[in-house]
KOLGU-514802 format. One record per residue (C-alpha): x, y, z negated. Coordinates in nm, 3 decimals. Layout:
// KOLGU-514802
        x        y        z
        X        Y        Z
...
//
This chain:
// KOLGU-514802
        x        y        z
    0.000    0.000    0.000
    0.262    0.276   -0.087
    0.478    0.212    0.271
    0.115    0.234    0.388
    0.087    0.581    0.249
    0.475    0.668    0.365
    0.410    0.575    0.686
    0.055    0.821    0.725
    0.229    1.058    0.607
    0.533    1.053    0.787
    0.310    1.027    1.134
    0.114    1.332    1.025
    0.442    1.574    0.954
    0.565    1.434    1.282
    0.266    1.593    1.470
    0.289    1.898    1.294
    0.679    1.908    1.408
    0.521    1.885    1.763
    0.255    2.114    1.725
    0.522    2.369    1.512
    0.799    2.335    1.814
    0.538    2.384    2.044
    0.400    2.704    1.920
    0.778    2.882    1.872
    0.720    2.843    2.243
    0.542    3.211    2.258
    0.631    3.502    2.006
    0.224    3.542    1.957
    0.209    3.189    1.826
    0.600    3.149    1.659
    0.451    3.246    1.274
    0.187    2.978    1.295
    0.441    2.704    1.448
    0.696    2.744    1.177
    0.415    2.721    0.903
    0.281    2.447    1.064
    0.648    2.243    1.088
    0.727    2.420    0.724
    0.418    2.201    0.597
    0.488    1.895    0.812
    0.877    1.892    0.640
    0.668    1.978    0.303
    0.413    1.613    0.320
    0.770    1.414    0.457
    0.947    1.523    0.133
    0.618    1.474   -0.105
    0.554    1.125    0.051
    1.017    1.022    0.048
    1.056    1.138   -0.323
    0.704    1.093   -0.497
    0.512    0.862   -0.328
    0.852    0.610   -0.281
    0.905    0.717   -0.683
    1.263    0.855   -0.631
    1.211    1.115   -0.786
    0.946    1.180   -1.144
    0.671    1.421   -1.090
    0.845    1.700   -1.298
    1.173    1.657   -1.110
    1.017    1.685   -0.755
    0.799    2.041   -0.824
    1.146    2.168   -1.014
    1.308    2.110   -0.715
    1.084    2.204   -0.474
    1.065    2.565   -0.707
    1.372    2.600   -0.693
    1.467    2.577   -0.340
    1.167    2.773   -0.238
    1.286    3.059   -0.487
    1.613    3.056   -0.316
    1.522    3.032    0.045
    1.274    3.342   -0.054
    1.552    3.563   -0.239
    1.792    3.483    0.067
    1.473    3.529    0.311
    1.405    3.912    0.182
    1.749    4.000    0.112
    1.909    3.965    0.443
    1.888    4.232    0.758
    1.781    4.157    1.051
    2.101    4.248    1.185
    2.212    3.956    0.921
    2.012    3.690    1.070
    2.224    3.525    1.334
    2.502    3.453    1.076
    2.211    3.367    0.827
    2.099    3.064    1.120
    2.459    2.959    1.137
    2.509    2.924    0.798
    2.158    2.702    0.753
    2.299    2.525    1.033
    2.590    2.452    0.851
    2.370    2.334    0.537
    2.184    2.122    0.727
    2.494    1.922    0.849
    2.636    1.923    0.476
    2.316    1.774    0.409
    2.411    1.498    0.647
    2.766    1.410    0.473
    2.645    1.368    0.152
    2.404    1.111    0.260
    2.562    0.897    0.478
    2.868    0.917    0.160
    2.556    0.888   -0.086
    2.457    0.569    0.084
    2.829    0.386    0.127
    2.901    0.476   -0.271
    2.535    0.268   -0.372
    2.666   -0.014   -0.144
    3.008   -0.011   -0.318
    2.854    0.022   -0.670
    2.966   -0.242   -0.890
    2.594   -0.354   -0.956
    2.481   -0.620   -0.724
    2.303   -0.520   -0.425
    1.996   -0.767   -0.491
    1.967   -0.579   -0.852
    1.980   -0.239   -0.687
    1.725   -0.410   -0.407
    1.896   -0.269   -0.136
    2.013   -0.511    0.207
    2.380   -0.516    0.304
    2.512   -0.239    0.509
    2.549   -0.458    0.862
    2.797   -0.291    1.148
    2.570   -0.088    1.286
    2.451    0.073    0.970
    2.787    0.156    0.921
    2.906    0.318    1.298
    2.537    0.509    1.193
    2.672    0.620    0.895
    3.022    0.717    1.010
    2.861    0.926    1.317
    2.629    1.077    1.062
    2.907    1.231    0.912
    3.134    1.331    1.216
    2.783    1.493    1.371
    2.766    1.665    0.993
    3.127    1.794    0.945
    3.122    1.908    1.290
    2.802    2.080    1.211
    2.943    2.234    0.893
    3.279    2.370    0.931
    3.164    2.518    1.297
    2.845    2.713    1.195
    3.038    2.843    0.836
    3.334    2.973    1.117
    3.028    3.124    1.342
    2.909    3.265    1.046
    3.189    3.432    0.952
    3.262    3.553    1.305
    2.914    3.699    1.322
    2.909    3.863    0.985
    3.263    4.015    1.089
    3.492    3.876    0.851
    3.650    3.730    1.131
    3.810    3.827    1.438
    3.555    3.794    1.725
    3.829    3.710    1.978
    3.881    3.387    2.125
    4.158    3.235    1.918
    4.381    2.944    1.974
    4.738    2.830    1.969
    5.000    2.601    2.197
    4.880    2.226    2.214
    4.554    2.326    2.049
    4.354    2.126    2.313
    4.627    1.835    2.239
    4.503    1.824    1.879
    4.150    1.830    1.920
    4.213    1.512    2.193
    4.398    1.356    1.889
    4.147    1.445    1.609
    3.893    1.297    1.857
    4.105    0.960    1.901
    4.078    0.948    1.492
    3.756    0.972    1.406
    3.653    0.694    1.678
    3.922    0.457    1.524
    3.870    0.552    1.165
    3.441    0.451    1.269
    3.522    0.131    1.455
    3.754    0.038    1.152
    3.437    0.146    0.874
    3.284   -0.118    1.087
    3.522   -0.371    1.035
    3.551   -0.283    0.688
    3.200   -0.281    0.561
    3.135   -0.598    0.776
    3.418   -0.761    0.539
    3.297   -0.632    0.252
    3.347   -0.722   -0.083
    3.703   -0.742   -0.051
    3.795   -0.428    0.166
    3.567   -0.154   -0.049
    3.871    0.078   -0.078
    3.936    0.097    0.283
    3.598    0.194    0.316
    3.584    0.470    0.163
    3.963    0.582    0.294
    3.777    0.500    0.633
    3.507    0.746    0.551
    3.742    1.067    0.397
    3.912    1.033    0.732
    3.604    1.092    0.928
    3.538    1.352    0.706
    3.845    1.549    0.746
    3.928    1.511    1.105
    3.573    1.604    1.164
    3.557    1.937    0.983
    3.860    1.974    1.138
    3.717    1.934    1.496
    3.429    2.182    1.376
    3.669    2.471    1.350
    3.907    2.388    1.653
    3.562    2.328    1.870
    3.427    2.691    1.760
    3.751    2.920    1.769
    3.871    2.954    2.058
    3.479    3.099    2.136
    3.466    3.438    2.182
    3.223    3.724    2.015
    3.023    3.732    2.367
    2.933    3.398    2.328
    2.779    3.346    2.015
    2.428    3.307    2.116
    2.528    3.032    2.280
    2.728    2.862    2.000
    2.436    2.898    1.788
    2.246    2.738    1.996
    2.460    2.439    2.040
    2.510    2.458    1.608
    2.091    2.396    1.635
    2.143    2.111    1.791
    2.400    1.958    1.588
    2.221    2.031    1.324
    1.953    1.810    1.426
    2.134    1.541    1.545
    2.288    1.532    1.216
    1.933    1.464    1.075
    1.813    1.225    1.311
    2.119    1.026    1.160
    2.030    1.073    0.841
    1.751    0.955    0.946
    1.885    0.624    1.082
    2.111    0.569    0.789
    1.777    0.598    0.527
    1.554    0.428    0.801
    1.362    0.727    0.765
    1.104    0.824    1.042
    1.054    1.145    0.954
    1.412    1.234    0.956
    1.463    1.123    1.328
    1.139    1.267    1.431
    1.232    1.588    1.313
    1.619    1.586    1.393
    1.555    1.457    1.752
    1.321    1.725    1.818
    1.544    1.971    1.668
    1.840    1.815    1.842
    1.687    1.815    2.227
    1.494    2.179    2.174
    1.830    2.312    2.064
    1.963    2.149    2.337
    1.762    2.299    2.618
    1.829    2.642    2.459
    2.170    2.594    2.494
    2.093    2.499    2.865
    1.886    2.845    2.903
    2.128    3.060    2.758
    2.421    2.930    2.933
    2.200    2.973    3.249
    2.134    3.357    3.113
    2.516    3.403    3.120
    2.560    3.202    3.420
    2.901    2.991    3.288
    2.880    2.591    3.207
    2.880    2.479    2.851
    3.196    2.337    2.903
    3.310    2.700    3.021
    3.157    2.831    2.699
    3.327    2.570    2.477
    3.684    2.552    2.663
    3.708    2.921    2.832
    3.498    3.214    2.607
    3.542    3.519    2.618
    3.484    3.833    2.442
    3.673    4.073    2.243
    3.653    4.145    1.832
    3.349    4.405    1.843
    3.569    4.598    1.548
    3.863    4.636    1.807
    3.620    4.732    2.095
    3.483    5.030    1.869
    3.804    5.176    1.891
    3.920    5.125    2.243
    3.799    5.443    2.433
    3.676    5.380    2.800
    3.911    5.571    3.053
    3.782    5.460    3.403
    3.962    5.680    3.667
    3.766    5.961    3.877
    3.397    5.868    3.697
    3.227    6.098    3.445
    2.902    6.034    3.223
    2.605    6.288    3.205
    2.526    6.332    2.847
    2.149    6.421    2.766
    1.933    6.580    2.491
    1.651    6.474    2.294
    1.404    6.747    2.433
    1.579    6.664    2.780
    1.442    6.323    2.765
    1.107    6.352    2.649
    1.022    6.623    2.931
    1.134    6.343    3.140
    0.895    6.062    2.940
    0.600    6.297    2.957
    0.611    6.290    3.340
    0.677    5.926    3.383
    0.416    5.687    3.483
    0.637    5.316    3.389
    0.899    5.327    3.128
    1.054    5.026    3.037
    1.265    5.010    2.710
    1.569    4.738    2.670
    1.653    4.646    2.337
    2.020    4.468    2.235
    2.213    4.447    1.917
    2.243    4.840    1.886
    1.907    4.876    1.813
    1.941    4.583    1.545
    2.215    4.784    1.378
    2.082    5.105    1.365
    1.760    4.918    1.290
    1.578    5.163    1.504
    1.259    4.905    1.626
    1.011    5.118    1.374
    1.094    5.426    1.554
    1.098    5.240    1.887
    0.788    5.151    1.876
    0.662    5.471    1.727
    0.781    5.585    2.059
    0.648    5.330    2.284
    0.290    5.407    2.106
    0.294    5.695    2.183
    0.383    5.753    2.507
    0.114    5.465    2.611
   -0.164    5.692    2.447
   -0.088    5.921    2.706
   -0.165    5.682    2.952
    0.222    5.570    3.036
    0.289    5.185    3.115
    0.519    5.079    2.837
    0.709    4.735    2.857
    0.985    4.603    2.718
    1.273    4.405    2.875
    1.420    4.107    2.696
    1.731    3.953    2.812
    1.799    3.606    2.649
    2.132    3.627    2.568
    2.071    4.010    2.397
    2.171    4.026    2.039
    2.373    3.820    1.852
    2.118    3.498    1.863
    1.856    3.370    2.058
    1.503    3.539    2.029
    1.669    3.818    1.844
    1.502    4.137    1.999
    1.192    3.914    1.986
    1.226    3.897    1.619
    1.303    4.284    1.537
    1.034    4.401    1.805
    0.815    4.149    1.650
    0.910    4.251    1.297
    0.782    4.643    1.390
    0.427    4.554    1.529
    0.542    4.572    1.861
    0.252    4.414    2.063
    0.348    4.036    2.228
    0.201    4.125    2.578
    0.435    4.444    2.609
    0.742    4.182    2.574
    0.899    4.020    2.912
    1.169    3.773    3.004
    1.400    3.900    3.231
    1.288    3.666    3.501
    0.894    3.824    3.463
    1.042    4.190    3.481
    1.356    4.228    3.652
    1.151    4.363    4.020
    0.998    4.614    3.871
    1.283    4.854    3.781
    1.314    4.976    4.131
    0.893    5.145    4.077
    1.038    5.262    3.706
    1.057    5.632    3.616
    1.277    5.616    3.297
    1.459    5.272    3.124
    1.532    5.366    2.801
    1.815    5.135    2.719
    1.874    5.109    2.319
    2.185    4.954    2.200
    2.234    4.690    2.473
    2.534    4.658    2.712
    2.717    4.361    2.876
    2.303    4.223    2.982
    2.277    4.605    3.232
    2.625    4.592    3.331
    2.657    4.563    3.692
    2.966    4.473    3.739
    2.804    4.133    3.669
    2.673    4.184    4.046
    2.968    4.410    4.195
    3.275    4.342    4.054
    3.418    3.990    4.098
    3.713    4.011    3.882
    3.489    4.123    3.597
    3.486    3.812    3.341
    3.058    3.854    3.349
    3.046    3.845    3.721
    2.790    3.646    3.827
    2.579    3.660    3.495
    2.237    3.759    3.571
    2.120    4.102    3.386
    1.852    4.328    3.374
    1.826    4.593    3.678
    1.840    4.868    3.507
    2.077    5.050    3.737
    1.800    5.016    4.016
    1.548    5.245    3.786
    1.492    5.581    3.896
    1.671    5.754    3.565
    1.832    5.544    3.270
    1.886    5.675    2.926
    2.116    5.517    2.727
    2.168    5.549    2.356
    2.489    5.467    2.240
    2.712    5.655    1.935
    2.987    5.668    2.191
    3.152    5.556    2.497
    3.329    5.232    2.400
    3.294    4.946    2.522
    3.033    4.626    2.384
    3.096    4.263    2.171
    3.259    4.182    2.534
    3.539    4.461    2.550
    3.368    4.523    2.920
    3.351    4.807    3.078
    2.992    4.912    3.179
    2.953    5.056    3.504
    2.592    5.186    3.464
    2.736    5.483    3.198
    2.889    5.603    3.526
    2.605    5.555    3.772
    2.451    5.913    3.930
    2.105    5.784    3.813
    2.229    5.719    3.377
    2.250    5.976    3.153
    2.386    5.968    2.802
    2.220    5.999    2.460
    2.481    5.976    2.209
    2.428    5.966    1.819
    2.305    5.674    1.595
    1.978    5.448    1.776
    1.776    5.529    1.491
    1.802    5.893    1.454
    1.776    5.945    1.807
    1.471    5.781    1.919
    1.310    5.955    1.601
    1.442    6.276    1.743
    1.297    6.161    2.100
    0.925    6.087    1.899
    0.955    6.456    1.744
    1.013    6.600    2.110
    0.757    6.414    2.261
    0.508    6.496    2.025
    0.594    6.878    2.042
    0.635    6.801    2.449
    0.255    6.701    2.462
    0.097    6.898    2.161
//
């Protein structure tokens, strides 16, 4: 009767993980798919500890408070501009998660009790090559999102970083981890007799692994960090589904494979939205520290920028008929999306067709500028992919372009020898006038050049995102009083 009851409940969280996945499919429907896969996780953890009497009653709703208080403190406390590092680091949880498992489960099958006392079977070969990939998947998870992390949150140097025969040593590491699983194979399968070798077995994995985390994630530069989060989603549920396998829990492999293929094809789309392989991502990034790119100055020969005013622009909004606005990581530091809105509510009640442009590699993770537009009330229908909105910047009167950079660059379509060539981006440089808002003219996360600050159609509006666009609302309102 109670694996009766597990197994219910484990098939209803695994249709809420379906139905939750498949509403983060469209921003209108994200809140109500991550509540519905937040209570799906909620019934699999109920029916593992209580129902399978793990845990006692007291324990489980102490836990339960007390992971909920933390995730809740840690939910209101961090910025948006904090919440791509934030992923990485949950990423990184969930494949420490993993380790301790997989090590939880080989130290009950070593314990000196029997194993018909403790009523579990013996750990057969493939138990064990499931256990030692649980923890290569989770030590690769862990060390690689905590050195995302701290390349996000800028404690780290956003440049690509490597040294002579690195490649050499991740080939090696590689070469060890798949000998030190076939021999916890071997091992286990001899077991009782070779339980130290086990376990030496299993620290290897351990080490090399976390080692192949930080060598894999390196040498990535600042520019390509969306992506890397991505792929650190996947891993992340990969590393569950083999929890999963080594508990023989459904719920676990439900969840992690879903997590593990969605996080996949996101990696697919935003490698597509930068136009480079994953294995030009992983062996090739590029993009310079964004702390050294604040300080380079942009000196490009024989070209000039038109700098604008507030009062300037919003004459120029209060004529317009389209205006399309294009967020990026500027806005999220400035945190400027109130006032962008403000703005965009505005001008539409005098009649003025206001979208807004999202580019999927724009900000620092994926869905990014979804989430801050999202977090100011910005309505879902005003929001379009890049594929939905990219022909109609040729019939726009003003692109308002607020904090992004390397996604309107054109030398991604002009200049070959640019290291973004080839990338598709948003055509803003096709618009009839583009205002850009930057503090000042240096270059983005890349260390690239942009071409559109030059263009006879751009004009400048330098200051901080936030304070200008609230300047901007002030003129407009004065503009059409």
């Amino acid at each position: 009767m109670k694996s009766q009851v597990i197994d219910i409940a484990y098939m209803v969280a695994a249709v809420l993980f379906i139905y939750g996945l498949k509403g983060l499919t469209s921003p209108s429907t994200a809140r109500r798919g991550n509540q519905l896969a937040a209570t799906g996780m909620l019934i699999a953890v109920v029916a593992t500890l209580y129902v399978a009497k793990l845990v006692t009653p007291v324990e489980m709703v102490f836990g339960l408070l007390a992971g909920g208080a933390i995730g809740t403190v840690i939910a209101r406390r961090v910025p948006m501009t904090g919440m791509p590092e934030m992923v990485a680091a949950l990423n990184g949880f969930g494949g420490a998660a993993s380790v301790l498992v997989a090590f939880v489960e080989v130290f009950r099958f070593l314990d000196p009790v029997p194993a018909s006392t403790l009523s579990l079977a013996p750990l057969s070969v493939g138990s064990a090559i499931t256990i030692g990939l649980s923890v290569l998947i989770g030590s690769v998870t862990l060390s690689g999102s905590f050195i995302a992390f701290v390349k996000l949150s800028g404690r780290m140097s956003g440049n690509p970083a490597s040294f002579p025969g690195m490649r050499l040593v991740t080939a090696c590491l590689s070469v060890v981890v798949v000998a030190a699983i076939v021999f916890l194979a071997v091992a286990i399968d001899g077991y009782p007799g070779t339980w130290a070798p086990t376990l030496d077995a299993l620290y290897v994995i351990a080490a090399a692994s976390l080692a192949l985390g930080v060598l894999l994630v390196i040498p990535i530069g600042g520019a390509d960090m969306p992506v890397v989060v991505a792929l650190l989603n996947s891993y992340s549920g990969l590393a569950a589904a083999s929890t999963g396998f080594v508990l023989n829990n459904t719920a676990l492999i439900i969840s992690g494979a879903l997590v593990g293929t969605s996080g996949l094809i996101l990696t697919k789309i935003m490698c597509e939205g930068m136009n480079r392989s994953l294995i030009n991502v992983l062996l090739g990034g590029f993009g310079g520290d964004a702390a050294e790119a604040e300080g380079a100055a942009v000196s490009t020969e024989g070209l000039s920028v038109t700098a604008t005013t507030a009062d300037d622009v919003a004459i120029l909004l209060t004529y317009a008929e389209k205006v399309i606005v294009v967020p990026g990581y500027g806005m999220a530091v400035a945190q400027a999306q109130h006032q962008v809105r403000e703005l965009g509510d505005l001008l539409q009640g005098e009649g003025v067709s206001v979208k807004y442009a999202i580019h999927p590699v724009a900000g620092r993770m994926p869905g990014h500028m979804n989430v801050l537009l999202a977090e100011a009330n910005v309505s879902y229908d005003l929001l379009f992919e890049m594929d939905e909105i990219n022909g109609e910047f040729e019939s726009t009167d003003v692109v308002l372009v607020i904090g992004a950079n390397d996604v309107v660059n054109p030398a991604a379509r002009n200049n070959p020898s640019s290291p973004i060539y080839g990338m598709p981006i948003l055509n803003v440089d096709q618009a009839r006038n583009a205002i850009v808002f930057k503090r000042s003219m240096r270059p983005g996360y890349s260390g690239i050049e942009n071409e559109l600050f030059y263009a006879d159609n751009t004009k400048m509006l330098f200051g901080d995102a936030k304070d200008s666009v609230a300047a901007l609302v002030n003129e407009v309102k004065l503009a059409i009083a």
